[in-house]
C-alpha positions in Angstrom: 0.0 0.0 0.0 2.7 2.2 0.9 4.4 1.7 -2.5 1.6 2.8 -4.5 1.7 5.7 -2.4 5.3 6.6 -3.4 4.1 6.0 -6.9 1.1 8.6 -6.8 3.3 11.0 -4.8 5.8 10.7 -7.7 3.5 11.0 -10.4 1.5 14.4 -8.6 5.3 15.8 -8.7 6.1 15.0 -12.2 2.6 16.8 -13.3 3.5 19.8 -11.7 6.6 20.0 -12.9 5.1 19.2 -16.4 2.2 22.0 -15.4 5.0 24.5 -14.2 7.6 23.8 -17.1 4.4 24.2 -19.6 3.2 27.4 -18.1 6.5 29.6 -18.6 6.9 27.7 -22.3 6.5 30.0 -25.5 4.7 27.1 -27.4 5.2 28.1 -31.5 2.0 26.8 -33.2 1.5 29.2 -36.4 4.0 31.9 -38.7 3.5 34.7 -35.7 3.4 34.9 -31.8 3.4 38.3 -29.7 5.1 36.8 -26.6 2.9 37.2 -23.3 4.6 38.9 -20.4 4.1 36.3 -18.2 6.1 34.0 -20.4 9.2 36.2 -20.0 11.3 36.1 -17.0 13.9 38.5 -16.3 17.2 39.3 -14.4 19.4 42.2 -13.5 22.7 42.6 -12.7 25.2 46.0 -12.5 27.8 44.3 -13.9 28.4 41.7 -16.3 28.6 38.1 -15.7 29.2 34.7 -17.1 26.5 32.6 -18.7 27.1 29.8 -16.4 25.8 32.1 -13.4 22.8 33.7 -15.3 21.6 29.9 -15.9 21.3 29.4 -12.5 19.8 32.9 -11.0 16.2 33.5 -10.0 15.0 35.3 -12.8 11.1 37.2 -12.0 8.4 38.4 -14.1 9.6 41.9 -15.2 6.6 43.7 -13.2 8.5 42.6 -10.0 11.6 44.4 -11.0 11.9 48.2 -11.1 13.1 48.9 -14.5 13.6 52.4 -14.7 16.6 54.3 -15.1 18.6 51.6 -14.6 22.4 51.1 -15.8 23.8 47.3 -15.9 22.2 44.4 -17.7 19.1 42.9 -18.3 18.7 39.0 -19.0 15.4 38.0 -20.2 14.7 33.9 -20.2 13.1 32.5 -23.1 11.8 28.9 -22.9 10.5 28.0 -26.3 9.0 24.7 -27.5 8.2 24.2 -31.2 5.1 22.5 -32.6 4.9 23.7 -36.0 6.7 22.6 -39.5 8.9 25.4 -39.4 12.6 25.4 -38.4 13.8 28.6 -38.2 12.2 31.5 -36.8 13.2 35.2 -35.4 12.9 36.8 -32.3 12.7 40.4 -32.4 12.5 43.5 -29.6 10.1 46.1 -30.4 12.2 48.5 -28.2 15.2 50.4 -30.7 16.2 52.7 -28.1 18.3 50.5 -26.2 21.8 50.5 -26.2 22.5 47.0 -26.9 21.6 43.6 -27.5 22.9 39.9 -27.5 22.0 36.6 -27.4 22.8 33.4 -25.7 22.0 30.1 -28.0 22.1 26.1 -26.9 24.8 24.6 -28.6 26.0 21.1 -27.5 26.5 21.2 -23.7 26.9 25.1 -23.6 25.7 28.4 -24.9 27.2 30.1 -27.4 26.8 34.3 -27.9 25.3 35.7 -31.0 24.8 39.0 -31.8 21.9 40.6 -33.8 21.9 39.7 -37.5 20.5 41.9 -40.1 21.1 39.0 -43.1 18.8 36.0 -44.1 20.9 33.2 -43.0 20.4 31.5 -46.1 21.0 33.4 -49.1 22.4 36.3 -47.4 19.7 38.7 -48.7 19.6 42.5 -46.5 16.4 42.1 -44.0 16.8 46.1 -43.9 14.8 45.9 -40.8 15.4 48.5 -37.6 14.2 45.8 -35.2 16.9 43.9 -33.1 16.8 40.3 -34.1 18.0 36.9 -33.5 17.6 33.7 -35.8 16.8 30.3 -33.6 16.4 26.8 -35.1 14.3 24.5 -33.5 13.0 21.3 -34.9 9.1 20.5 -34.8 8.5 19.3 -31.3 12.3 20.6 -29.5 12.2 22.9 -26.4 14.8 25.2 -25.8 16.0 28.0 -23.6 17.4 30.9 -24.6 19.4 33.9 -23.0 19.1 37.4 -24.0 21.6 40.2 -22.8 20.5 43.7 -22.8 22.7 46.7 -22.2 21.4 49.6 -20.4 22.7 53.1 -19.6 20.3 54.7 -17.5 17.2 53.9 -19.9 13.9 52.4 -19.0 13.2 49.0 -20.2 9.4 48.5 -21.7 9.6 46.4 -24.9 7.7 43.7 -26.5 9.7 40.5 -28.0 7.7 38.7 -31.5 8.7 35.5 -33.0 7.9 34.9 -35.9 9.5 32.2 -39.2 11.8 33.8 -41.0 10.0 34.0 -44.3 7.4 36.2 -42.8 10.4 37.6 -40.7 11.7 38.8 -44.0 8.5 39.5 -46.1 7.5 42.2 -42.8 11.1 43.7 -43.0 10.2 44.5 -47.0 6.9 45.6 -46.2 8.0 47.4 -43.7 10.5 49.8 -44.6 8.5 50.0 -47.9 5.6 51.5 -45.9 8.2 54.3 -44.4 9.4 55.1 -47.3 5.9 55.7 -49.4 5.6 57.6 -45.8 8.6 59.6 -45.5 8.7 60.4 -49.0 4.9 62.3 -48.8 6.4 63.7 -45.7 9.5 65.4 -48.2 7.3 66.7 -50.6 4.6 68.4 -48.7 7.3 69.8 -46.9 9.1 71.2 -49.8 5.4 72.2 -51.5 5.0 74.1 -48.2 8.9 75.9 -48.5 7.9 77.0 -52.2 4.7 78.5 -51.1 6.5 80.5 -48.4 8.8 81.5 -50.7 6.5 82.2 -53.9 4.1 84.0 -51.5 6.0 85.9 -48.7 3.8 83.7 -46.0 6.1 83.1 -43.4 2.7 80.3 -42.1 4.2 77.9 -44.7 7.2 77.9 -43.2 6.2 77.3 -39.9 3.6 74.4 -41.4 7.1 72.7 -42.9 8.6 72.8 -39.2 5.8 71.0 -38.1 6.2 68.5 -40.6 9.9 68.3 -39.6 9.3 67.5 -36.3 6.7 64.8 -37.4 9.8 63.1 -39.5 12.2 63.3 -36.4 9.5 61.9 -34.4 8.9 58.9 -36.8 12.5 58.2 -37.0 12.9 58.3 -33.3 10.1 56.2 -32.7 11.2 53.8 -35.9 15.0 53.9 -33.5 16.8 54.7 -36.5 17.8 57.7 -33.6 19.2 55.0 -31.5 20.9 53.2 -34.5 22.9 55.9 -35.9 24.3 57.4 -32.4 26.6 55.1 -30.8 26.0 57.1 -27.4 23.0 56.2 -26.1 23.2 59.5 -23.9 23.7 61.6 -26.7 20.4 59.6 -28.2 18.5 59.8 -25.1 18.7 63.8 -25.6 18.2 63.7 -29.3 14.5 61.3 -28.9 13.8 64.3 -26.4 14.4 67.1 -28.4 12.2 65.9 -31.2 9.5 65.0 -29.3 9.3 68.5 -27.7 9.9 69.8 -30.9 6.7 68.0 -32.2 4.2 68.6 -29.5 5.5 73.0 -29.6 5.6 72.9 -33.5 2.4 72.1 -33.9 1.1 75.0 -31.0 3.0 77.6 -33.1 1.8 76.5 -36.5 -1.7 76.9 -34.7 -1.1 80.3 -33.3 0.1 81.5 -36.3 -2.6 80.0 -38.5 -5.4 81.8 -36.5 -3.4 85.0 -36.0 -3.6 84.2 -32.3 -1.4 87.4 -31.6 -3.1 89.9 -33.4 -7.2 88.4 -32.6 -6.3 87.0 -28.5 -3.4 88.8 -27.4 -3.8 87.4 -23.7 -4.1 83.7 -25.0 -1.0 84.2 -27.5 1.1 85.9 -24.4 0.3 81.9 -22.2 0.6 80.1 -25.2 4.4 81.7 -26.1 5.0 81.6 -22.8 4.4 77.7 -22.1 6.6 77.1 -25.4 9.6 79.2 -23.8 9.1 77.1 -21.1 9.3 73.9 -22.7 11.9 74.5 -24.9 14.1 76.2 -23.0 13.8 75.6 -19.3 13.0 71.9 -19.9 16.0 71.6 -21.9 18.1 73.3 -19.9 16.7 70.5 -16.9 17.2 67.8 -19.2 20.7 68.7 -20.3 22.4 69.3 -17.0 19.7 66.9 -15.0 19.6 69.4 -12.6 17.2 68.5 -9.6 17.8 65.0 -10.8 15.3 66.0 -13.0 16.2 63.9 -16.0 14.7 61.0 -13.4 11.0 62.1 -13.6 11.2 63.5 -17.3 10.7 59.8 -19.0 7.7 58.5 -16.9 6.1 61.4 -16.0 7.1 65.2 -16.9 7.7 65.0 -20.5 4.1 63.5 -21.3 2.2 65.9 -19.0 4.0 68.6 -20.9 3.2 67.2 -24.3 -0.8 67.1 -23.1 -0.6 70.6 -22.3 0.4 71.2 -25.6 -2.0 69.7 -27.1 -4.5 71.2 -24.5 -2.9 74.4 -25.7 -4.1 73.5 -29.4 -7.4 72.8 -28.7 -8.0 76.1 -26.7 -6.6 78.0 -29.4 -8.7 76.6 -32.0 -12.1 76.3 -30.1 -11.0 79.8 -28.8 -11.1 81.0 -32.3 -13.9 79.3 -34.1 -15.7 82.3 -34.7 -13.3 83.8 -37.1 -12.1 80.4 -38.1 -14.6 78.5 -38.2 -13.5 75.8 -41.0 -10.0 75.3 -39.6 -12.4 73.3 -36.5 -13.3 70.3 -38.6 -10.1 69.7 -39.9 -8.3 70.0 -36.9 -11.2 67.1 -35.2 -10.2 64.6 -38.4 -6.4 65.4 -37.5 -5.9 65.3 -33.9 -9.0 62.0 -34.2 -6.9 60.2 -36.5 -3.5 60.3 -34.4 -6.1 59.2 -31.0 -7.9 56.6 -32.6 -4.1 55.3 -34.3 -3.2 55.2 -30.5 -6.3 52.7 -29.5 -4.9 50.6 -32.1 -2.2 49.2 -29.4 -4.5 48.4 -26.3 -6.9 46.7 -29.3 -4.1 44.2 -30.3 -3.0 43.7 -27.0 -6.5 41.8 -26.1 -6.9 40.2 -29.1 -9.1 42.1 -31.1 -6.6 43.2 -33.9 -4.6 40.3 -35.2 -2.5 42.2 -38.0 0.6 43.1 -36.5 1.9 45.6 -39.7 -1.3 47.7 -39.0 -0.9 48.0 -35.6 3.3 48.5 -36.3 2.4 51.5 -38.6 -1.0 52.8 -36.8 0.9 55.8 -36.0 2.0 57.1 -39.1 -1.2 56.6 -40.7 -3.1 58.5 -38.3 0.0 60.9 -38.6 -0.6 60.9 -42.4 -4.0 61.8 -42.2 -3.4 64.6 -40.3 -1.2 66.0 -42.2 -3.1 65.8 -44.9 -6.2 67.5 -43.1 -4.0 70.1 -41.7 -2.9 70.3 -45.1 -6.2 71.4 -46.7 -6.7 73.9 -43.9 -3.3 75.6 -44.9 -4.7 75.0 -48.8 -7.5 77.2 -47.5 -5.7 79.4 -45.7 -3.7 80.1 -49.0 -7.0 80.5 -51.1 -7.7 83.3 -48.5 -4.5 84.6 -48.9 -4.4 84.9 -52.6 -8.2 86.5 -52.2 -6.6 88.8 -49.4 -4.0 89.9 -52.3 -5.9 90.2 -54.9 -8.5 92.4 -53.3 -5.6 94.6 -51.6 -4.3 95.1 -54.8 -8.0 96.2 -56.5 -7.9 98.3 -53.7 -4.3 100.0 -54.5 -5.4 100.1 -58.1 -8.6 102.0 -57.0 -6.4 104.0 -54.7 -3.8 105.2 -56.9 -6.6 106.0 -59.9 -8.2 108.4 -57.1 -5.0 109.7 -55.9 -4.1 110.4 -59.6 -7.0 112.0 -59.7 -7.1 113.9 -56.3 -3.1 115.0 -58.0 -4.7 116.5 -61.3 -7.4 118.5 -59.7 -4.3 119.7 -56.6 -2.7 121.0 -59.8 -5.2 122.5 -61.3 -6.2 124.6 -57.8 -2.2 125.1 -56.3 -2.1 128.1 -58.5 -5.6 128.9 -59.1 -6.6 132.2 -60.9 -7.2 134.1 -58.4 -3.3 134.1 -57.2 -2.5 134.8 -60.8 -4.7 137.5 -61.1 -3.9 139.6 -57.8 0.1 138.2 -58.7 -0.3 140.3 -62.2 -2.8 143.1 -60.8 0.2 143.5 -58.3 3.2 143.6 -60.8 1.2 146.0 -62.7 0.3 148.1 -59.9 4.1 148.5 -59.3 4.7 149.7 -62.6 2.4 152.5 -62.2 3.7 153.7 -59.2 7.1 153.6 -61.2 8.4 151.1 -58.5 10.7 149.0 -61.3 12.7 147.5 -57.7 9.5 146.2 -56.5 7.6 145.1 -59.8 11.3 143.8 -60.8 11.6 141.8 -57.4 7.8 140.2 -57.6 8.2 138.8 -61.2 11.4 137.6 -60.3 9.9 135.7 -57.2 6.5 134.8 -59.7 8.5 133.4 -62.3 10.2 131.3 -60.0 7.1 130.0 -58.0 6.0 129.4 -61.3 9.1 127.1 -62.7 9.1 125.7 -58.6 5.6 124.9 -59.3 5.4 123.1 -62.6 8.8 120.8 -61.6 7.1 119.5 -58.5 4.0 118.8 -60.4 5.9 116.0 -62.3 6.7 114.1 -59.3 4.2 112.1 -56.9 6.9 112.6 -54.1 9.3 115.1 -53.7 12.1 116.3 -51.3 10.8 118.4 -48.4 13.6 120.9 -48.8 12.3 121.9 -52.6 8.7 122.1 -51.3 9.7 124.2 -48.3 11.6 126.4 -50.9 8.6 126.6 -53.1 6.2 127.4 -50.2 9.0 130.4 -49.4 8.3 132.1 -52.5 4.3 131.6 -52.3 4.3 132.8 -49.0 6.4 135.7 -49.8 4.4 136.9 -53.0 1.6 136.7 -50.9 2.9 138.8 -48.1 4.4 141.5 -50.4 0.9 141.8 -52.1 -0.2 142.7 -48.5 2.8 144.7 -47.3 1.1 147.6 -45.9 0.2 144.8 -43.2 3.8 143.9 -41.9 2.8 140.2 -42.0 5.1 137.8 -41.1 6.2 134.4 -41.0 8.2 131.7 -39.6 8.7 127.3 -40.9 10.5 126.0 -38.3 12.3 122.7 -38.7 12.9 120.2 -36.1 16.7 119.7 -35.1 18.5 117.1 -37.1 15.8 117.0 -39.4 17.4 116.6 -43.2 15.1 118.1 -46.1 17.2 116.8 -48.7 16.6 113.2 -47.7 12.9 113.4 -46.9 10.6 112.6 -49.4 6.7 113.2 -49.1 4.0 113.4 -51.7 4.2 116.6 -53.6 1.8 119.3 -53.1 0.5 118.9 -49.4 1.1 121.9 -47.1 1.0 125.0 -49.6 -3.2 124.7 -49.8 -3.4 125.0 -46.3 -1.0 127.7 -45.9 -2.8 129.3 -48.2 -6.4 129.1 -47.0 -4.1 130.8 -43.7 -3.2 133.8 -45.4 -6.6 134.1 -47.7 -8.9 133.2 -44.6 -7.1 134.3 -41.4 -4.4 137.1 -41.7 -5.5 138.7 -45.0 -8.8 140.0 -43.1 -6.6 141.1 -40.0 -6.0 144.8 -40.1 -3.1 144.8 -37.5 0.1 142.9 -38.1 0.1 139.2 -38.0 1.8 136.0 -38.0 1.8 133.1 -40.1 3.8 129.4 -38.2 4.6 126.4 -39.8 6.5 123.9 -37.5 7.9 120.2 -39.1 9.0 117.5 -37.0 8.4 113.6 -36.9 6.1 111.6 -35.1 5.1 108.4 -35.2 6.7 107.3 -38.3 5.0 110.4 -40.1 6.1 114.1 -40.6 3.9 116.2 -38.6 3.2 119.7 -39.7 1.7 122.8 -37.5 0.6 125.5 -39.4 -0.9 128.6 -37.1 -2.2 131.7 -37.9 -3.2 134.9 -35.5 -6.1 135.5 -37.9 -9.9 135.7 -36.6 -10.3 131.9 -36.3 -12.3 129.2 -37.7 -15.8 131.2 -38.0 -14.0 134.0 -39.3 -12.6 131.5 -42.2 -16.2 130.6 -43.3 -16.6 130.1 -47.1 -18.1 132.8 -48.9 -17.3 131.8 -52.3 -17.3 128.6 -53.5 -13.5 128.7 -55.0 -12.2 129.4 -51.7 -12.4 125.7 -50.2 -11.6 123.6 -53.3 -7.6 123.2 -52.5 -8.3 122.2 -48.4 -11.0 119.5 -49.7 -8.9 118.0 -52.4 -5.8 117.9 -50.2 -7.6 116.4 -47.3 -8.6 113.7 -49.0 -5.4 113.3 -50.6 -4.0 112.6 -47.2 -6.7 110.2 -46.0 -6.0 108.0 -49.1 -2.2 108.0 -49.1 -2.3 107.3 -45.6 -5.0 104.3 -46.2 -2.8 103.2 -49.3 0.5 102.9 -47.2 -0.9 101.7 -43.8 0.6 104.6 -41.8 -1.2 106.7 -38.9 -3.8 109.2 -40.0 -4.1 112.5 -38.1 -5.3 115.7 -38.9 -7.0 119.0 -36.9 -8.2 122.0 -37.2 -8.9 124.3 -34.1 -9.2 127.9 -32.8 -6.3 128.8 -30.8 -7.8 130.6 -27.4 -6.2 132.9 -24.9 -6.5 132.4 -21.0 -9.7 134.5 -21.0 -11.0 132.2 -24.0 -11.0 134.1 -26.9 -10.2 133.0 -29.7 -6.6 134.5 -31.2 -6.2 132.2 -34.1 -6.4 128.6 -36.1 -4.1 125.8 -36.0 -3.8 122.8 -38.5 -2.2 119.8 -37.8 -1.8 116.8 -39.9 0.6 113.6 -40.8 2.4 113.6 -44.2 3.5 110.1 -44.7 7.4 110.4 -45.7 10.7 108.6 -46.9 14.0 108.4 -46.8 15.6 108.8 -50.4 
C-alpha cells in the first residue's frame, strides 16, 4: 500500500513540474506569436557576468523588478518549445532605443553568444529591418531555452519580444520599410510644397507648417530607433529622442497660433501660449541637459508627457477659442488630432486580441499621422486661397487708390495756383509799374517766375524732397505777403533739429493749400500785423506739420465763395488716401487757438504727411 503511495506521490510531482515547465513555455504553433509577459522572465545585474551564473539565478516576471533608469544588464529567459513545421524563426525586440543587444543560443552542452543579425541566413539577402533580431532553429517538437543580454545606460526597459518564421520575418522587414518610405517620402514633398509657397508667397505660415512637418519626421525616426541606431552614445540619443519630441508637441502650437493669428485676434491667450513654449523649450532643456534636480529621473515616466498634453491642450483652446473667425479650420483640426487618437487605441486593441495584424498596428501611428497631415494640409490650402483672395483684393484696392490719388493730384494742380493768385500776382506787378516802383515790380516777377518754374517741376513728381517744397512754399508765401505789405505780416517754418530736407521725401503738393487758406482766410482779413507758423518734426513714423495763424479763427474763415475751399477739400482727401494706401497713422486737426480768457486768437492745422527716406 505504501508503494503505491510513493508512486502517486511521484507521479502528482512529475505533473506539476510538467504544469509549471508548460506554463512559462513559449509554445510556436503558427507563422507569428506576440510573446505574453508572463512568459518572459527577467534578471538584472550591475555588472556583467558569465553565462554559467545567469543559468542558475532567479529570474522574476519583469513587473516585480523596477526597470527604470537603470544602468547594468538585463537578461530575459526564453523557454520556447516548437510545434509547428517550421525550423527557423526570429525573435525580435520592439524596443530600438536600447543601447545593446545579444543573445545566448544552446549549442551542445553550452551556450554560445550571437549578436543581432541583419542578413537572411540562407542566401544572405539584406532584411533592412530596424528591429533587433535573432535567428533560432528548433526542430518541430524541440524545447529550448534561450538567454538574452540587454545593455542599459540609464534607460527604461518597456519592450515587446515577436517570433515569428523567417519567411514572414523577411517578407515584414520589406513591407516594412516600404511603408516608411511611401511615408517619409509624402512627408518630403509636402514639406518642400509648403517651403515653395513661403517663398512664392511671402507667407512666413508655410514655413512654420514645414517645421511641423519636420518634427513629425524626427518623431517617426525616433520612434522607428533609426535615432538610437545611428548614435553610438545612447546618452547623446537619449537627448536627441527628447528634443524631437518636444519639438513635435511646440511645432504644432505655433503652427496653430500663427494659423489663427492668435497674436493679433487674443493677445492674452497668445502671451500663455508663447510663454508655455519658452518654457518647454528652453527651461525643460536646460533641466534635461544638465539633470539638474535629478530631473532627468521624472522627465521619461512622467514630466515630458504631461508637458506634451498641455500642448495639445494648448491646441485645442486655441482653435475652439477661435472658431468664430475660423470656423473651417475646427473640422479639420477634429479629423487630425482624431486620427492620431484613434491610431493610439490601435495598441490596447491588439494587445487583447481584437486586432490580429501586427503591420497595422506596427504602422497605426503614421497613418493616423498621415491623415493629419493631410487634413492640416487642406486647412493651410485654405488658408492660401484666402491669402491669394486677401491679395488680390488689396491690390483692387491700390489700383482704386492710386486711380483716385491720380486724380485727387490733377485736380491739386489745377487749384495750387488757381486764378485768383495769378490775377492779384499780375494786378500786383502791374500796380508797381504805375507807381514807377521798377525795384519792386522787378523783385515780384522775379519771385512769380520762380514759383512758377518751382511749381510746374514739382508737379511731375508724386513725391518730392521736403527741402524743394519748403523752398517753393517760401516764394508763395512771400508773394503773398508782399501783395499785402502795408500789413507787416510775417512768418516763420521751423524745422525740427536734425531733421534733413534733402533726404525726406513726401507726396508733392501737401502743405501750400493750407497755408494758403491761412493767409486768404485768417491774416488777410486782419487789419493789424500778424503771423503766419509752420512747424515740421516727426512723429510716429510720419512728418507732422503745424501750421498757425493769429487771424480771426475758424468762423471767421467761413466760405463765402465757392473757390475758396476747393484746395483744403482735395488735399484732405489726398491725405486720407495715401495714408489708407501705405498703412501709416492718420491724423489731422483744425482748431481755434484761445487765450487764458478764451478768446479765440487764431487757427491751428495739424496733420501727418506720410514720408521717406531717399
Amino acid at each position: 500500500m505504501k508503494f503505491f503511495h510513493v508512486i502517486f506521490l511521484f507521479l502528482i510531482s512529475i505533473s506539476f513540474t510538467t504544469v509549471a515547465g508548460e506554463q512559462d513555455t513559449i509554445v510556436l504553433k503558427d507563422d507569428f506569436k506576440l510573446v505574453d509577459n508572463n512568459l518572459e522572465k527577467y534578471y538584472f545585474s550591475k555588472q556583467d557576468i558569465p553565462i554559467q551564473e545567469v543559468t542558475t539565478a532567479e529570474f522574476k516576471v519583469r513587473d516585480s523588478i523596477n526597470f527604470s533608469y537603470i544602468t547594468g544588464w538585463v537578461w530575459v529567459r526564453f523557454v520556447i518549445k516548437n510545434e509547428s513545421d517550421n525550423k527557423l524563426f526570429v525573435l525580435s525586440s520592439t524596443a530600438t532605443q536600447i543601447s545593446g543587444y545579444y543573445m545566448y543560443k544552446p549549442e551542445g552542452s553550452g551556450y554560445v553568444l550571437t549578436p543581432p543579425k541583419r542578413h537572411h541566413p540562407e542566401d544572405g539577402r539584406e532584411v533592412n529591418s530596424n528591429l533587433p533580431s535573432f535567428y533560432l532553429n528548433l526542430q518541430k517538437g524541440e524545447t529550448q531555452t534561450f538567454y538574452l543580454k540587454i545593455r542599459v545606460e540609464e534607460e527604461v526597459i518597456r519592450c515587446n519580444f515577436i517570433i515569428q518564421n523567417s519567411t514572414r520575418f523577411v517578407e515584414y522587414s520589406q513591407i516594412n520599410y516600404l511603408i516608411l518610405g511611401v511615408y517619409f517620402g509624402v512627408l518630403i514633398i509636402i514639406i518642400l510644397v509648403n517651403i515653395f509657397y513661403s517663398i512664392a508667397l511671402k507667407d512666413s505660415l508655410f514655413l512654420v507648417y514645414a517645421l511641423y512637418i519636420i518634427s513629425v519626421f524626427a518623431v517617426t525616426l525616433t520612434f522607428e530607433g533609426f535615432v538610437w541606431m545611428m548614435t553610438p552614445n545612447s546618452i547623446l540619443a537619449y537627448h536627441i529622442c527628447y528634443f524631437c519630441l518636444r519639438l513635435w508637441s511646440d511645432a504644432l502650437l505655433f503652427f496653430t497660433m500663427r494659423l489663427v493669428n492668435l497674436k493679433n485676434h487674443y493677445p492674452l491667450l497668445y502671451k500663455i501660449a508663447f510663454a508655455f513654449l519658452l518654457y518647454h523649450e528652453v527651461i525643460m532643456a536646460a533641466l534635461q541637459l544638465t539633470d539638474a534636480f535629478n530631473m532627468r529621473l521624472e522627465l521619461i515616466g512622467k514630466w515630458e508627457m504631461i508637458n506634451c498634453l498641455l500642448a495639445l491642450s494648448l491646441v485645442f483652446i486655441v482653435i475652439i477659442r477661435s472658431y468664430k473667425n475660423n470656423k473651417y479650420l475646427f473640422k479639420y483640426y477634429i479629423i487630425g488630432l482624431g486620427a492620431i487618437v484613434l491610431s493610439i487605441t490601435v495598441f490596447p486593441l491588439y494587445s487583447l486580441g481584437y486586432l490580429k495584424n501586427y503591420v497595422i498596428t506596427e504602422h497605426s501611428v503614421k497613418i493616423g499621422t498621415l491623415i493629419e497631415i493631410i487634413a492640416l494640409s487642406f486647412a493651410v490650402s485654405r488658408r492660401f486661397r484666402l491669402t491669394e483672395n486677401d491679395l488680390r483684393l488689396k491690390k483692387e484696392e491700390e489700383k482704386q487708390f492710386n486711380e483716385k490719388i491720380k486724380e485727387l493730384e490733377t485736380n491739386i494742380r489745377k487749384a495750387q495756383m488757381n486764378p485768383h493768385f495769378m490775377f492779384n500776382a499780375l494786378t500786383s506787378i502791374e500796380y508797381f509799374i504805375s507807381k514807377n516802383d521798377a525795384w519792386q515790380a522787378r523783385t515780384y516777377l522775379n519771385n512769380f517766375a520762380q514759383l512758377m518754374r518751382l511749381t510746374l517741376d514739382n508737379s511731375r513728381d508724386n513725391y518730392i524732397s521736403l527741402q524743394d517744397d519748403l523752398d517753393a512754399l517760401k516764394f508763395y508765401i512771400e508773394l503773398e505777403f508782399l501783395r499785402l505789405q502795408e500789413h507787416g505780416h510775417r512768418y516763420e517754418i521751423n524745422v525740427e533739429s536734425g531733421l534733413n530736407t534733402e533726404s525726406i521725401v513726401i507726396p508733392a503738393l501737401l502743405i501750400q493749400p493750407f497755408v494758403e487758406n491761412a493767409i486768404w482766410h485768417g491774416l488777410q482779413k486782419k487789419k493789424s500785423k500778424g503771423k503766419l507758423l509752420v512747424s515740421l518734426s516727426i512723429q510716429e513714423a510720419n512728418l507732422q506739420c503745424i501750421i498757425e495763424d493769429d487771424g480771426g479763427g475758424i468762423k471767421e474763415k467761413t466760405p463765402t465763395t465757392p473757390r475758396k475751399s476747393s484746395g483744403i477739400l482735395i488735399t484732405k482727401e489726398r491725405l486720407t488716401l495715401i495714408h489708407a494706401m501705405l498703412e501709416t497713422t492718420y491724423r489731422f486737426e483744425m482748431k481755434d487757438v484761445v487765450d487764458e480768457k478764451d478768446n479765440t486768437i487764431g487757427t491751428r492745422i495739424l496733420f501727418y504727411i506720410p514720408y521717406k527716406k531717399d
